[in-house]
C-alpha positions in Angstrom: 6.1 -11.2 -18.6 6.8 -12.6 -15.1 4.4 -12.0 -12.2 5.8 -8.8 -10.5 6.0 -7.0 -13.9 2.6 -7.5 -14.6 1.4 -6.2 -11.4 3.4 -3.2 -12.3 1.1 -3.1 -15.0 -2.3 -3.3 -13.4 -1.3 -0.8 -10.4 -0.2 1.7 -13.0 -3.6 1.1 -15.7 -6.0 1.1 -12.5 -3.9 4.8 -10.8 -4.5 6.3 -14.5 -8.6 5.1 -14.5 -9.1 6.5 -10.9 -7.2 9.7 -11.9 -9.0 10.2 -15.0 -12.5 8.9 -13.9 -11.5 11.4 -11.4 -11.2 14.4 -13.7 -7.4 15.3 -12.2 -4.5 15.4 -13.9 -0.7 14.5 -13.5 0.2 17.3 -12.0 -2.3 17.9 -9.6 -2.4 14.4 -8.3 1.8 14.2 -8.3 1.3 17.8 -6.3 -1.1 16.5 -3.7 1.1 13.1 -3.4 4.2 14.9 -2.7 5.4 12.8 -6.0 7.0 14.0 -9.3 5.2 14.3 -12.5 7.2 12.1 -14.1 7.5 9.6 -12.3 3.6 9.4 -11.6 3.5 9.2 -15.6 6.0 6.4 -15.7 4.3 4.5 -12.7 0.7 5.1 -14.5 2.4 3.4 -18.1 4.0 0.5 -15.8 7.5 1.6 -16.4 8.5 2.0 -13.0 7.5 0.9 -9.3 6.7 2.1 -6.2 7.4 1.7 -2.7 4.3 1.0 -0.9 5.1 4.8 0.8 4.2 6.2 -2.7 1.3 4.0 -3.2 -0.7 4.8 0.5 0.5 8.8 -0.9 -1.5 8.4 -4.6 -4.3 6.5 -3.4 -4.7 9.2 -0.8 -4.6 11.7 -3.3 -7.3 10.1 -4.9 -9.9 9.2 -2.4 -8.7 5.0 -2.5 -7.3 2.7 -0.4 -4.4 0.7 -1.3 -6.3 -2.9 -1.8 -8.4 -1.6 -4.5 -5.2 -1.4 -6.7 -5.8 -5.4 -6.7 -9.5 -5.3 -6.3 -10.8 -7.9 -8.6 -14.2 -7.2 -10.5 -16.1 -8.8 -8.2 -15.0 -7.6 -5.3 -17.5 -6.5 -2.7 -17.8 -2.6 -1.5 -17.2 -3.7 2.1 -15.5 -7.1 3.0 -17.9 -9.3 5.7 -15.9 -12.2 5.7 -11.5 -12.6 3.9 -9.7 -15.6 4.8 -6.1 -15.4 4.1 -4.6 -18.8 3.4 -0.9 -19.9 4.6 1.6 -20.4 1.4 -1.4 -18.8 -1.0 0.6 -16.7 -2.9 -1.0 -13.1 -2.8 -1.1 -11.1 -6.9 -0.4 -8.1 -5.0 3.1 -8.8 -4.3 5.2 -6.1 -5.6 9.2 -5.9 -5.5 10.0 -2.0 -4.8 12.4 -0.1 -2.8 14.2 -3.1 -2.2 11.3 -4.7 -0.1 8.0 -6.8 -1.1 4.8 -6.2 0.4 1.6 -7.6 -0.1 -2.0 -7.3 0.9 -4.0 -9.9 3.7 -7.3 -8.1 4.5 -9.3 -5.0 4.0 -9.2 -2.4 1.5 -12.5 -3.0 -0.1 -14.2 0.7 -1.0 -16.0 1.0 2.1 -13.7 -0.9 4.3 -11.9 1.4 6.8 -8.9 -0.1 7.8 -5.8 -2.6 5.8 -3.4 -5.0 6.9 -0.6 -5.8 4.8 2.6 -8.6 4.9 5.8 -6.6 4.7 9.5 -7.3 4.1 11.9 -5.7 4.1 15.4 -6.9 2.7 19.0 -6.3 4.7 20.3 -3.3 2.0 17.8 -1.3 1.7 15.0 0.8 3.4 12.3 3.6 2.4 14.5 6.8 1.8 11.9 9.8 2.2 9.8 10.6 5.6 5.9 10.4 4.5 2.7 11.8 5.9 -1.0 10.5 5.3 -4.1 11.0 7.0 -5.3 7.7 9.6 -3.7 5.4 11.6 -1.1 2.9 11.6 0.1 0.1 13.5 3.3 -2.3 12.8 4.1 -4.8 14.5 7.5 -7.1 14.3 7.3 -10.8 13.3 10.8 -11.1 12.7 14.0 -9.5 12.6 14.7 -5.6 13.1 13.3 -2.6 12.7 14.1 1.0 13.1 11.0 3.4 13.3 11.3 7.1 12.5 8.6 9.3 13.8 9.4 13.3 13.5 12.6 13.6 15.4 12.3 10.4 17.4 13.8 6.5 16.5 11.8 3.5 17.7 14.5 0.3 17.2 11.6 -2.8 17.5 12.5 -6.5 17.4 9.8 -9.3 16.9 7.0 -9.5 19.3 7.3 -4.8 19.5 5.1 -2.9 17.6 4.0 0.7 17.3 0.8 2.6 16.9 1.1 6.0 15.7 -0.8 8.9 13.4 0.3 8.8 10.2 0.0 12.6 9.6 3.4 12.8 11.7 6.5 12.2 9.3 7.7 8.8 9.0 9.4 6.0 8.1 11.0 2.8 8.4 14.0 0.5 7.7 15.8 -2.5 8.4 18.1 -2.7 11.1 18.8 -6.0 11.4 21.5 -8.5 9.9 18.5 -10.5 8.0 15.0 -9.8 6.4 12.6 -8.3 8.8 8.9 -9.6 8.6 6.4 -6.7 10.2 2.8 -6.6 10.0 0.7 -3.5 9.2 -2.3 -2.0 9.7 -3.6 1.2 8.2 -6.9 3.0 8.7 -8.2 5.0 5.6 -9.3 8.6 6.1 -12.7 9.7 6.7 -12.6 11.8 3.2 -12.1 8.0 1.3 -15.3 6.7 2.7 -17.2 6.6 -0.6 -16.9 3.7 -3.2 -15.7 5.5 -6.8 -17.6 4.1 -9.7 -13.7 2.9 -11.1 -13.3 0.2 -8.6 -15.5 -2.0 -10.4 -13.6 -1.6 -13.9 -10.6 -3.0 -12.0 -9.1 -6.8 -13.5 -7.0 -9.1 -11.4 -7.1 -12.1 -9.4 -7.8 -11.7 -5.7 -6.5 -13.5 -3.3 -9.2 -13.7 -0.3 -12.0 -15.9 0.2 -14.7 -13.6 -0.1 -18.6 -13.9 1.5 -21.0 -11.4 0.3 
C-alpha cells in the first residue's frame, strides 16, 4: 500500500472514532458538513478521498481541527514549540481533487489556528463554494490563483494574499499555466476549543519537532 493510500486509511479510521466517540451518526454529520452520506461512509472505510474543502467541513462538524487527522499518539493538547524541516516529507500529504496539501504547524486540540502547504495542479481546482466558521488567510508562493469570495474574484500571483471570513462562500483554483504553491492559515472556531478524549487513540507518524 503506497503512502497516500494509507493516509486514506488513517483519515477515514480516525473521522469514524471522532464520529462515534461522538455519539453522531452518518447522516447527521454528512447533514451538518454539507456532504453526502455515502460518500462520508466511503471516506470513513478509506475508499475514497477528500479535498481538503471536505476535510475543514467534517472536522467542523465534529468539534476538530484538521491536524488532528494526523495527530500522533503523543501529540500534545496545545503545541509550544513545531519546527518544520525543509525536504522532510510531511505523512499528511494527501492527493485529492487534483491537488496535494499537507500540514506545517498547529492543529493540536487546543491550538487555535493551522497553517498548511498547498498545491494545486494546472487541470484542476476545488468545484463547490464552502463555508466554515474562523478565519483564513492564503497567501501566493508561486504561480496563480483565482479567489472566489460570494460574488467577487480575487486573481493573486506570488507575493498576494487574502484574509477573509470563512463563513462567506468560497473557493479557489488555479489560474495559472503551472502548479501554484499558496500558503494557508486557518483559525478554528470558538465551539472546537475543547480536546475530545479520541485524539489520543489517533496512530501515525508526525512530522514536527515537538517540545512539551
Amino acid at each position: 500500500m503506497d503512502r497516500i493510500a494509507r493516509a486514506t486509511q488513517e483519515i477515514g479510521q480516525r473521522l469514524r472514532t471522532a464520529r462515534s466517540g461522538a455519539g453522531r451518526t452518518l447522516a447527521e454529520v454528512a447533514a451538518k458538513a454539507g456532504v453526502s452520506e455515502g460518500f462520508l461512509s466511503k471516506l470513513e472505510r478509506g475508499q475514497a478521498t477528500a479535498s481538503i474543502a471536505n476535510l475543514i467541513q467534517l472536522t467542523d462538524a465534529l468539534g476538530l481541527g484538521l491536524q488532528e487527522l494526523f495527530a500522533g499518539p503523543n501529540t500534545p493538547a496545545r503545541t509550544r514549540i513545531a519546527v518544520h524541516r525543509a525536504g522532510h516529507a510531511a505523512a499528511g500529504e494527501v492527493a485529492a481533487s487534483g491537488y496535494r496539501w499537507r500540514p506545517l504547524g498547529g492543529g493540536a486540540p487546543l491550538d487555535r489556528m493551522e497553517v498548511f502547504h498547498l498545491t494545486f495542479p494546472r487541470e484542476k481546482g476545488m468545484e463547490a463554494m464552502v463555508s466554515h466558521p474562523g478565519q483564513e488567510h492564503c497567501y501566493v508562493l508561486s504561480g496563480e490563483v483565482l479567489f472566489f469570495v460570494g460574488d467577487e474574484q480575487f486573481r493573486l500571483k506570488a507575493g498576494d494574499g487574502i484574509f477573509i471570513d470563512s463563513s462567506q462562500p468560497h473557493r479557489a483554483e488555479n489560474a495559472g499555466r503551472s502548479k501554484a504553491q499558496v500558503l494557508m492559515t486557518v483559525t478554528k472556531s470558538a465551539e472546537a476549543a475543547d480536546a475530545p478524549d479520541w485524539w489520543q487513540l489517533s496512530s501515525g507518524t508526525s512530522e514536527k519537532e515537538t517540545a512539551r
